[in-house]
PLY file of the C-alpha trace (Angstrom):
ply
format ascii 1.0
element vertex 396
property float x
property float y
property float z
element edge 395
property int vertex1
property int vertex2
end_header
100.73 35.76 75.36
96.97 35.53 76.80
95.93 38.62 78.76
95.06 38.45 82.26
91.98 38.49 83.61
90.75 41.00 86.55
87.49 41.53 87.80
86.51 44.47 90.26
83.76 44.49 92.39
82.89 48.52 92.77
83.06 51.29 90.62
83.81 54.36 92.12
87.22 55.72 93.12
89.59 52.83 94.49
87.62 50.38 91.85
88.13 52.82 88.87
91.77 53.99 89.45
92.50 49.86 89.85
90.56 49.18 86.83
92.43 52.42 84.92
95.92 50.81 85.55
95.15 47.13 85.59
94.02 47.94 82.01
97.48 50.12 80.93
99.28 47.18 82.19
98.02 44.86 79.93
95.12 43.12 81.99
91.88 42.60 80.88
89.66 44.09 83.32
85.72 43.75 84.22
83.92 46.16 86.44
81.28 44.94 88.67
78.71 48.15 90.07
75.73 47.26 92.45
74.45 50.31 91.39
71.85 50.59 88.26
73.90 53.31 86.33
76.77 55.58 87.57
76.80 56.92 90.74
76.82 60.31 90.81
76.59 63.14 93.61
78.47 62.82 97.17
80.79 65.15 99.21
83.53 67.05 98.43
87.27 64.84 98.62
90.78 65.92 97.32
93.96 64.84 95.96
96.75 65.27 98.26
100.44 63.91 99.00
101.43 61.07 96.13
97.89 61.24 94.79
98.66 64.00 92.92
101.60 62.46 91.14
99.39 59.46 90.18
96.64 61.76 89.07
99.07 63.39 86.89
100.40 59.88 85.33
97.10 59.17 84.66
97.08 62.92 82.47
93.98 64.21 84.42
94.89 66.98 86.67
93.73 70.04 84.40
90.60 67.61 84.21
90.20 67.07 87.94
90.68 70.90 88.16
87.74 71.99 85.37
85.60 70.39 88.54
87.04 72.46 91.14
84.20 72.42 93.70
85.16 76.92 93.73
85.95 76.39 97.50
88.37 78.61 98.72
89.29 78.25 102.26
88.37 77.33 105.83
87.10 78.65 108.35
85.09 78.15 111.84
82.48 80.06 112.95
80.18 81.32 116.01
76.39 80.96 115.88
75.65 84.01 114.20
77.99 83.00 111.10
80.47 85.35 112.60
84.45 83.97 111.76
86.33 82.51 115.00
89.38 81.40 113.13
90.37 80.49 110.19
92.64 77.34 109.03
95.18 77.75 107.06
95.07 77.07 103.07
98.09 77.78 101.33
100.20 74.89 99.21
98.18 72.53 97.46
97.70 70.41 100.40
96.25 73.40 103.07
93.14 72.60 104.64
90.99 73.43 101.34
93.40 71.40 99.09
94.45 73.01 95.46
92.83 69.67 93.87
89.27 70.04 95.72
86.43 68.56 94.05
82.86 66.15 94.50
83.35 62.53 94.70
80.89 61.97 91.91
82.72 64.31 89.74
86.44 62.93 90.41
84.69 59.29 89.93
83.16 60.53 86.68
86.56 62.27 85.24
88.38 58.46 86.12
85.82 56.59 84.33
85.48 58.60 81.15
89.06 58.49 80.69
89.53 54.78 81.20
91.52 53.32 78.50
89.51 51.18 76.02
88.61 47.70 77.04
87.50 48.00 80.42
83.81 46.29 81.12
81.49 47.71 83.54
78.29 45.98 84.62
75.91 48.27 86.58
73.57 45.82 88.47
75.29 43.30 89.38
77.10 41.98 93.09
78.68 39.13 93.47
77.03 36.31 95.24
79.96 33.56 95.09
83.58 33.55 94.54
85.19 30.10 94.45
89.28 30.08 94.67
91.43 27.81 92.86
95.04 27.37 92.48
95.27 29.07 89.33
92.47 32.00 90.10
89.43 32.83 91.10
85.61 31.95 89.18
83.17 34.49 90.41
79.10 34.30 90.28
77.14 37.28 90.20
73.79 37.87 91.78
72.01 37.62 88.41
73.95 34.81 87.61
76.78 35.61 85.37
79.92 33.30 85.70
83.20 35.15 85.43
86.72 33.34 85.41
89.77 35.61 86.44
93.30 35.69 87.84
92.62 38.36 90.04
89.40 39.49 92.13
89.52 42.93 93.47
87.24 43.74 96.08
86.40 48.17 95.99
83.13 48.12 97.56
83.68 50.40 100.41
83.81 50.42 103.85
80.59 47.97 104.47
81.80 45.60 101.67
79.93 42.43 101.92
82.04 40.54 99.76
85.31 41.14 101.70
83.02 40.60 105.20
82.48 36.83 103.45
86.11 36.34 102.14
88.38 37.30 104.70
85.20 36.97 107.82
87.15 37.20 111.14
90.71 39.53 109.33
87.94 42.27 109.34
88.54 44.44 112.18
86.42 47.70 113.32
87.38 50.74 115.03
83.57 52.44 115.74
84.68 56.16 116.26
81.76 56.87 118.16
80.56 59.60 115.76
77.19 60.11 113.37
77.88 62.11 110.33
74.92 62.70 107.72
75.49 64.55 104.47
72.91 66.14 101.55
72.76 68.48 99.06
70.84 71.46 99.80
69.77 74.92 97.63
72.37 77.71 97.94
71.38 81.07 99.15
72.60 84.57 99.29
74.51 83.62 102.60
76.66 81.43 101.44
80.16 81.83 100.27
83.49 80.04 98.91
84.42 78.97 102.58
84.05 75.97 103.83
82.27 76.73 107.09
82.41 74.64 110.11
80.36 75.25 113.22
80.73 73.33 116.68
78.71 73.33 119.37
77.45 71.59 122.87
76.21 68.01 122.77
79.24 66.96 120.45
77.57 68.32 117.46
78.58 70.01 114.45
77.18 71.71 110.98
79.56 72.26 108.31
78.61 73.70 104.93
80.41 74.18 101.68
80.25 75.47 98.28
80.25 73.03 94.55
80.00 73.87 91.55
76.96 72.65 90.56
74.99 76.29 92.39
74.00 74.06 95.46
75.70 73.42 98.88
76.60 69.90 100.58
75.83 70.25 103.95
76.73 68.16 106.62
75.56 67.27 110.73
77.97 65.55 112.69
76.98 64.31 116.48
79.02 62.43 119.44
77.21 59.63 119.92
77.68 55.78 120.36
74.13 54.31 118.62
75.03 53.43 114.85
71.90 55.24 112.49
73.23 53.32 109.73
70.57 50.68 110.59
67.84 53.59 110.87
66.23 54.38 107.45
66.36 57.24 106.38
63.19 59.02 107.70
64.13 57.74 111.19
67.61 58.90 110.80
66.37 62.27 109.82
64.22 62.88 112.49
66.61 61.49 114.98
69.09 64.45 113.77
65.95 67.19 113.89
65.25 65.85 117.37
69.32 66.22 119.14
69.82 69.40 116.92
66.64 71.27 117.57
69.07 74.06 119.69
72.17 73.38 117.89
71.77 77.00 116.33
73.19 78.72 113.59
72.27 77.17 110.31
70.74 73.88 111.62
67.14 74.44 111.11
67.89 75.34 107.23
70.10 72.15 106.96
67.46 69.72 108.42
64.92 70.90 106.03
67.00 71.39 102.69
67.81 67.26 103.81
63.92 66.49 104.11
63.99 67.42 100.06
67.90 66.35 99.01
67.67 63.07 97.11
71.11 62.34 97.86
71.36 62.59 102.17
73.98 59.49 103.05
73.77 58.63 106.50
77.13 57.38 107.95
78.82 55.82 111.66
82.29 57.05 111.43
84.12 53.04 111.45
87.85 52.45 110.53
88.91 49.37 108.99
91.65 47.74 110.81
93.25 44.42 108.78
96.30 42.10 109.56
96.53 41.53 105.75
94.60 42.83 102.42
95.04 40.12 100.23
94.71 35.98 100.33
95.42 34.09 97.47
94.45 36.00 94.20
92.20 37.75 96.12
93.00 41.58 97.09
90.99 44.95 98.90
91.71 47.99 97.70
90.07 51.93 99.00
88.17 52.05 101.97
86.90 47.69 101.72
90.30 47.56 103.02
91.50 50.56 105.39
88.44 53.45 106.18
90.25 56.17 107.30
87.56 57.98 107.92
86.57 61.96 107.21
88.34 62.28 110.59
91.73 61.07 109.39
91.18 62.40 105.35
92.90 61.85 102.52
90.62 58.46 101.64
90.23 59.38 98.09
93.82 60.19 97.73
94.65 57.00 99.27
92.02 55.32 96.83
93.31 56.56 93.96
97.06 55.20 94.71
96.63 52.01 95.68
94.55 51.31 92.23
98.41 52.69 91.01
100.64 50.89 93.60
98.34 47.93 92.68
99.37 47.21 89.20
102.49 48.52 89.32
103.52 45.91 91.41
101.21 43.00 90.09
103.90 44.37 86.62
106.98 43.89 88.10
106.14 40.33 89.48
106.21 37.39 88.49
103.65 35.79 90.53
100.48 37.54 91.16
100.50 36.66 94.93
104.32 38.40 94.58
102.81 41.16 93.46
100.07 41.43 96.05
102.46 41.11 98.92
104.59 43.87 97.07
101.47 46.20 96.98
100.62 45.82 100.58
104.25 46.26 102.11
104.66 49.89 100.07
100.94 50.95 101.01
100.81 49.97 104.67
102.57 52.89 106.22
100.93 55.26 103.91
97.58 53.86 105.41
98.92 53.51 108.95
99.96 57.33 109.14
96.68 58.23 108.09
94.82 55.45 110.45
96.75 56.43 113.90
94.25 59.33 115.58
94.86 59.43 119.67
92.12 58.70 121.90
91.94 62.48 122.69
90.99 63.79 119.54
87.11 63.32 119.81
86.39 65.07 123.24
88.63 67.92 121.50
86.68 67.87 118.28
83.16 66.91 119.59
82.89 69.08 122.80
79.73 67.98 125.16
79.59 71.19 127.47
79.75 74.66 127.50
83.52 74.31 129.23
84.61 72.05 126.70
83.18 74.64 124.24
85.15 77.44 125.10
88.33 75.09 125.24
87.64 74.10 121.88
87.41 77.62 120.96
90.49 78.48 122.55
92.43 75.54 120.89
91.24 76.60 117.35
92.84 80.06 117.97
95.97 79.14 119.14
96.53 76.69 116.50
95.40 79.01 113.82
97.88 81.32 115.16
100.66 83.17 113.20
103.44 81.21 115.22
101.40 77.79 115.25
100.23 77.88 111.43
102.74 76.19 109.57
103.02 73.27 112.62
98.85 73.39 111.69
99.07 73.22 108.03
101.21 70.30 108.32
98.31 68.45 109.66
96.97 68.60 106.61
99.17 66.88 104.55
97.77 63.58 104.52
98.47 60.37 102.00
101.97 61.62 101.66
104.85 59.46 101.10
108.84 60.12 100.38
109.13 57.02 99.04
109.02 57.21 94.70
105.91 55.03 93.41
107.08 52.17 92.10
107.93 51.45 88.77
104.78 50.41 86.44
105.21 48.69 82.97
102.65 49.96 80.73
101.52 47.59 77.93
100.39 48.54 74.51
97.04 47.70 74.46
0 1
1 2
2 3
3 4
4 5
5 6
6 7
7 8
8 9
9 10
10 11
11 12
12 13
13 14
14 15
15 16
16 17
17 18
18 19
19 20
20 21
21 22
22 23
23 24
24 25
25 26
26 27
27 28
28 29
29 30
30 31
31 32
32 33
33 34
34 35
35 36
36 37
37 38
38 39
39 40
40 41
41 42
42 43
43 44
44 45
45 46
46 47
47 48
48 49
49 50
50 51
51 52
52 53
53 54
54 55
55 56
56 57
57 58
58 59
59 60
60 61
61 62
62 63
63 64
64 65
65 66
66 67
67 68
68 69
69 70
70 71
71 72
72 73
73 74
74 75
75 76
76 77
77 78
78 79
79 80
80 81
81 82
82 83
83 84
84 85
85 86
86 87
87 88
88 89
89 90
90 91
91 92
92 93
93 94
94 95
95 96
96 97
97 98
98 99
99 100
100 101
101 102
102 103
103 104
104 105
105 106
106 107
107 108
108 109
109 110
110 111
111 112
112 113
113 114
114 115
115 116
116 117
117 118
118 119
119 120
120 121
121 122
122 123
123 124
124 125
125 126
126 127
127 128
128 129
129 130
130 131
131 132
132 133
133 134
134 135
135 136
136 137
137 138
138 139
139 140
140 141
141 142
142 143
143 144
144 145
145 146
146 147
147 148
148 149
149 150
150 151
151 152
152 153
153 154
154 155
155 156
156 157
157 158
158 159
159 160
160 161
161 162
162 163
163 164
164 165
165 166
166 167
167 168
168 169
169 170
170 171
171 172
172 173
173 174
174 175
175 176
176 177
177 178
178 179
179 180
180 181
181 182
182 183
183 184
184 185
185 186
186 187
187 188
188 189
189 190
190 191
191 192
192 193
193 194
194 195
195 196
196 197
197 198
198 199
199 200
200 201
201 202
202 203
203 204
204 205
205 206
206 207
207 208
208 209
209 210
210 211
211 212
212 213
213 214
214 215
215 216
216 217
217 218
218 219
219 220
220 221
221 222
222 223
223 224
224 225
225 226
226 227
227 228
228 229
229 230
230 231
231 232
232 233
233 234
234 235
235 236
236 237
237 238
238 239
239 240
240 241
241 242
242 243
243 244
244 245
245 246
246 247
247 248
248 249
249 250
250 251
251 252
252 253
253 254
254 255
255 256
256 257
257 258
258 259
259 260
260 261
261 262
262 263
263 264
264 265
265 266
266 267
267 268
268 269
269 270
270 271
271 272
272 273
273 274
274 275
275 276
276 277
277 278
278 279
279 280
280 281
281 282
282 283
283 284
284 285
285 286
286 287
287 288
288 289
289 290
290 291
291 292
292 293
293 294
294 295
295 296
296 297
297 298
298 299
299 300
300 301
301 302
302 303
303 304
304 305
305 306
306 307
307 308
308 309
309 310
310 311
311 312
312 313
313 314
314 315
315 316
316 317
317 318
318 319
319 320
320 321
321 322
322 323
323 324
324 325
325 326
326 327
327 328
328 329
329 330
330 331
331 332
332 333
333 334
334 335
335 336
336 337
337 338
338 339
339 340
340 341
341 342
342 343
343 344
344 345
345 346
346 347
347 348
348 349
349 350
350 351
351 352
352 353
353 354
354 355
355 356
356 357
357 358
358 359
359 360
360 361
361 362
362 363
363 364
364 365
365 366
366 367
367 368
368 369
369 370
370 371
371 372
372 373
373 374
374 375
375 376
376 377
377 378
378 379
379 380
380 381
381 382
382 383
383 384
384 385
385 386
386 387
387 388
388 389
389 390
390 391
391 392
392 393
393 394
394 395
């Protein structure tokens, strides 16, 4: 019997993990990366909830743990560095999750451990996908013509290809928030605590240890205006400008980011879509359902649906079976993560000094010995009681 076909379009987590089990199933599986070569660096993410068990099917949990990012709790603090309150971090899925490590790293451990066969083409995009009855013939930018039963689409949450496939399906939630994130030197001040600062203005600083003897830093601000369409000198300066008086470790942030070759800026959007697949066309990772840092658990819910994905596209018989299959047992894992009330941001992001001291006052009582465990359960994110469904793996 003649192998399928796949390609993906994005190679980091939701692209890889699909491209990992696509190829145990017996498909034959190409890669496509915008990027020139891997792409490395990013923020720290975790596996949490079913994640883990897929992680461990895939035999690379001691692996994801050798890149433990060495943080070791969480914790908010005052403007002189001084602890407020502290979150709580026991169980594998506490606020600083047992499996806690960079997004470069856990992309790198999935791709050196993909089974043999898999393609990946750095360089290319895809500039034209025609569907036919019996698949789907894509065209690259540089002009490569690929033939496949199956196009995934992994390219994140500003995906181009999925904007041009599925054009008026693609709904936005704008959470009203700026986030930008670097890597900056490490100094004597720093711990293995994650530590998150809030202040007036809806801004925030949040720094945390990796294991690479630097510190990814991050600046979060309330605010409406989407710096995405800034460059990057622009963006930086409009964050040095609104957080001039934001105290604490700001002014060490903004300039560590003026020489970090990896600062990402970002406007906090969900992805909100009726359906995730048409034809033999499917999204998978955040191309399909951004959760956001705000709701978490996006590279746990990344690296199952590449799992849920083949798994079902196994037990089918038609690939567009299979599809519908994947989306019915990964919607309400997505949807539990998606739902955040309307209330949340004031809460999170306070403006004023009042709002301040309420926020203050809401971090200690729910950091509190009798509130803790109701907290902790926040955390547990990408979670399902459902068992993953069954996967036939092929001997390839």
């Amino acid at each position: 019997m003649t192998s399928r076909h796949a390609v993906v379009s994005g190679a980091s987590i939701a692209g890889l993990s699909a491209a990992f089990w696509l190829r145990r199933t017996g498909w034959e599986v190409t890669v496509l990366e915008r990027a020139e070569a891997f792409r490395d660096g990013g923020q720290n993410v975790d596996v949490r909830g079913t994640a883990r068990e897929v992680l461990a099917r895939m035999g690379l949990t001691e692996a994801v743990k050798e890149q433990n990012t060495t943080e070791t709790g969480t914790v908010f603090v005052g403007s002189s560095g001084e602890v407020l309150a502290e979150l709580p971090s026991a169980g594998p899925d506490g606020a600083t999750a047992e499996l806690e490590v960079l997004r470069g790293d856990f992309a790198l451990t999935i791709l050196r451990h993909l089974p043999a066969g898999v393609e990946i083409l750095y360089g290319e995009t895809i500039s034209e996908v025609d569907e036919g009855t019996g698949g789907v013939a894509v065209t690259t930018a540089s002009g490569k013509e690929l033939r496949a039963e199956l196009l995934v689409i992994a390219e994140g949450v500003r995906s181009t290809t999925r904007d041009r496939l599925f054009r008026d399906l693609v709904g936005r939630r704008d959470l009203g928030i700026a986030m930008v994130f670097g890597t900056i030197p490490r100094t004597a001040s720093d711990d293995s605590r994650w530590r998150w600062y809030t202040t007036t203005g809806g801004r925030q600083i949040h720094l945390r240890p990796d294991n690479h003897g630097t510190t990814r830093a991050m600046l979060a601000q309330a605010r409406t205006e989407d710096l995405t369409r800034l460059d990057r000198a622009d963006a930086l300066r409009h964050f040095r400008d609104h957080f001039a008086d934001a105290g604490w470790e700001a002014r060490r942030v903004l300039d560590g980011f003026d020489g970090s070759d990896d600062v990402y800026v970002d406007q906090l959007t969900q992805i909100r879509m009726p359906s995730w697949h048409r034809g033999r066309v499917c999204l998978a990772g955040d191309a399909a359902w951004c959760v956001t840092p705000m709701g978490g658990g996006g590279a746990s819910l990344a690296l199952v649906s590449g799992y849920v994905l083949a798994a079902c596209l196994s037990g089918a018989g038609r690939i567009e079976d299979g599809l519908a299959a994947y989306e019915e047992w990964m919607r309400p894992l997505v949807d539990d993560v998606q739902t955040l009330p309307r209330w949340i941001m004031p809460i999170a992001y306070p403006r004023t000094r009042f709002g301040l001291r309420l926020r203050r006052l809401a971090d200690k009582v729910i950091t509190s010995r009798p509130l803790a465990p109701l907290t902790a359960k926040m955390t547990q994110v990408a979670s399902s009681e459902r068992a993953l469904p069954p996967i036939a793996v092929a001997h390839t």
